[in-house]
C-alpha positions as CSV (number, residue, x, y, z in Angstrom):
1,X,192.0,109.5,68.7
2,X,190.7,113.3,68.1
3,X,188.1,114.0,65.5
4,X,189.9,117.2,63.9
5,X,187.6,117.9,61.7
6,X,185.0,116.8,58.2
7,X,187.7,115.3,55.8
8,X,184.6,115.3,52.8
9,X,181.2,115.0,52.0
10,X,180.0,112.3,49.4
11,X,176.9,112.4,47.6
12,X,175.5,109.5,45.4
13,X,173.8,111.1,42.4
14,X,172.1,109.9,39.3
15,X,173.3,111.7,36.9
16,X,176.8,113.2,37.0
17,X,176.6,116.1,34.7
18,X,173.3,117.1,35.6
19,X,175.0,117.3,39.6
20,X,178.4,118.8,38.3
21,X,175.9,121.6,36.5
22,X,173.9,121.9,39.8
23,X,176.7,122.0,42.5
24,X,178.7,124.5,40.5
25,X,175.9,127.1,39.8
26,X,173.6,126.4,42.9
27,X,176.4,126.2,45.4
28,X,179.4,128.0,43.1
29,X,181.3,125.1,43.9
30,X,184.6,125.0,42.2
31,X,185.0,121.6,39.9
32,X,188.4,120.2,40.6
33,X,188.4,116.5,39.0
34,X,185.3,114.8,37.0
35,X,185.6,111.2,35.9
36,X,183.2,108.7,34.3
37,X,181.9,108.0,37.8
38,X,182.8,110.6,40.1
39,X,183.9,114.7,40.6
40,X,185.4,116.5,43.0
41,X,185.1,120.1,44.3
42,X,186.3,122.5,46.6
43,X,183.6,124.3,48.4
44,X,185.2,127.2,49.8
45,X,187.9,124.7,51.5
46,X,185.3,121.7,52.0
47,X,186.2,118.7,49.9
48,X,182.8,117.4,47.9
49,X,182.5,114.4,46.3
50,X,180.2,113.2,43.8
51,X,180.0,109.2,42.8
52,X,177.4,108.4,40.0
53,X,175.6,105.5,41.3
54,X,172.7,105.3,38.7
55,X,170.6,102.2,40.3
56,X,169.5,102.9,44.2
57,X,166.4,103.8,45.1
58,X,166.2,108.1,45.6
59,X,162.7,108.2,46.4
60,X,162.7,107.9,50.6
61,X,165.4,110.9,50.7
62,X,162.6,113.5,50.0
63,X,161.0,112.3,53.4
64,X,163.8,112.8,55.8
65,X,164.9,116.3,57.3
66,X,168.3,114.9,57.2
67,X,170.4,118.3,55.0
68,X,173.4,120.0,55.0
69,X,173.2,123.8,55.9
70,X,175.6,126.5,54.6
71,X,176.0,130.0,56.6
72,X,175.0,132.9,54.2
73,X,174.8,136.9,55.6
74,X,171.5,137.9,56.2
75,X,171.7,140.7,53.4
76,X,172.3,137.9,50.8
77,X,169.2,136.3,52.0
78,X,166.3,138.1,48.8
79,X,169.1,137.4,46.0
80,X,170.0,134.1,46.8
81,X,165.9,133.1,47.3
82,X,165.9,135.1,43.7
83,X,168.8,133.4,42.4
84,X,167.6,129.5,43.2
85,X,164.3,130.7,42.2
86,X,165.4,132.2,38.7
87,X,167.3,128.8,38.2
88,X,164.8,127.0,38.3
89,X,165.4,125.3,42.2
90,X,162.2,124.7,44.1
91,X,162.8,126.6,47.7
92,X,161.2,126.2,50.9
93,X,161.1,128.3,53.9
94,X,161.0,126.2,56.0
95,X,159.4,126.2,59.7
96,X,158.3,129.5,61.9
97,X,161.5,130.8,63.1
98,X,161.9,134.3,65.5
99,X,164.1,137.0,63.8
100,X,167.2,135.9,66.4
101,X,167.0,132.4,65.4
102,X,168.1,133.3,61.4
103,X,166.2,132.5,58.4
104,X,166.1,129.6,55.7
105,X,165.9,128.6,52.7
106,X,165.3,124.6,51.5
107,X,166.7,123.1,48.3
108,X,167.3,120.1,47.0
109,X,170.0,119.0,44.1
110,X,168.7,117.0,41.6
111,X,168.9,113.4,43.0
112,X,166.9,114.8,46.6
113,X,169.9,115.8,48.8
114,X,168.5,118.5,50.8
115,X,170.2,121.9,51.2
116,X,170.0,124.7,53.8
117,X,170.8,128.2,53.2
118,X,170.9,129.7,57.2
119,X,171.7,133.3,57.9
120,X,172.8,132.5,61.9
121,X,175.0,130.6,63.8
122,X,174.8,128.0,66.0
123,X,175.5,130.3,68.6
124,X,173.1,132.5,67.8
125,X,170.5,130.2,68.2
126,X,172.2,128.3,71.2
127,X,171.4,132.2,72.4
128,X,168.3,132.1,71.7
129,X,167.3,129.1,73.1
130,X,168.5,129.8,76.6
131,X,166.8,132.9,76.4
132,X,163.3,131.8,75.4
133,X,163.1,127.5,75.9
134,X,163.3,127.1,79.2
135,X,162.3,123.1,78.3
136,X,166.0,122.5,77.3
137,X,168.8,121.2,79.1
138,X,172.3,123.2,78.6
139,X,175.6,122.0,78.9
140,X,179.2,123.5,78.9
């Protein structure tokens, strides 16, 4: 068997209009079905689900680094720290990063699934890292 790719990503949430509201101005997802208990959108070709699930715990989520990042360009960086700021979306920076390991910003949706905004790549900071962390192990 080959892995060929993410099929979907599911999030539990707590209140499914308040999420459909959040996902489609935060993350301009596109809605493509919304039920009683669930929605679906297309995030620029990623399949995102939402299931309401109103009686779990959400409070150890905020603890855990555990997030999904999305690639922005670094010039959309200021607006789209303005733009979660102006909608009300508490941001993080995050940790110390150098200039050629990107910058981030932190979200969360409304039920505490953590978001990522990241202006490099993988192999960008891949790059990085062999340049300047001589600690790590590499492999091909």
């Amino acid at each position: 068997m080959e892995i060929k790719g993410i099929n979907h990503i599911t999030f539990s949430v707590s209140d499914l209009k308040k999420s459909i509201k959040f996902y489609k101005e935060i993350l301009n997802a596109k809605l493509l079905v919304e039920g009683e208990t669930l929605a679906y959108f297309d995030l620029n070709g990623l399949w995102l689900a939402l299931n309401l699930e109103e009686d779990i715990p959400r409070g150890e989520i905020h603890k855990s680094y555990t997030h999904i990042s999305f690639t922005i360009d670094e010039d959309d960086y200021e607006d789209a720290h303005k733009r979660l700021i102006k909608k009300g979306i508490e941001v993080s920076i995050g940790r110390f990063r150098y200039p050629q390991e990107g910058r981030s910003l932190y979200f969360k949706d409304p039920d505490g699934h953590k978001f990522e905004f990241h202006t490099k790549t993988r192999e960008d900071r891949i790059a990085f890292f062999k340049a300047n962390k001589r600690n790590l192990q590499f492999y091909d």
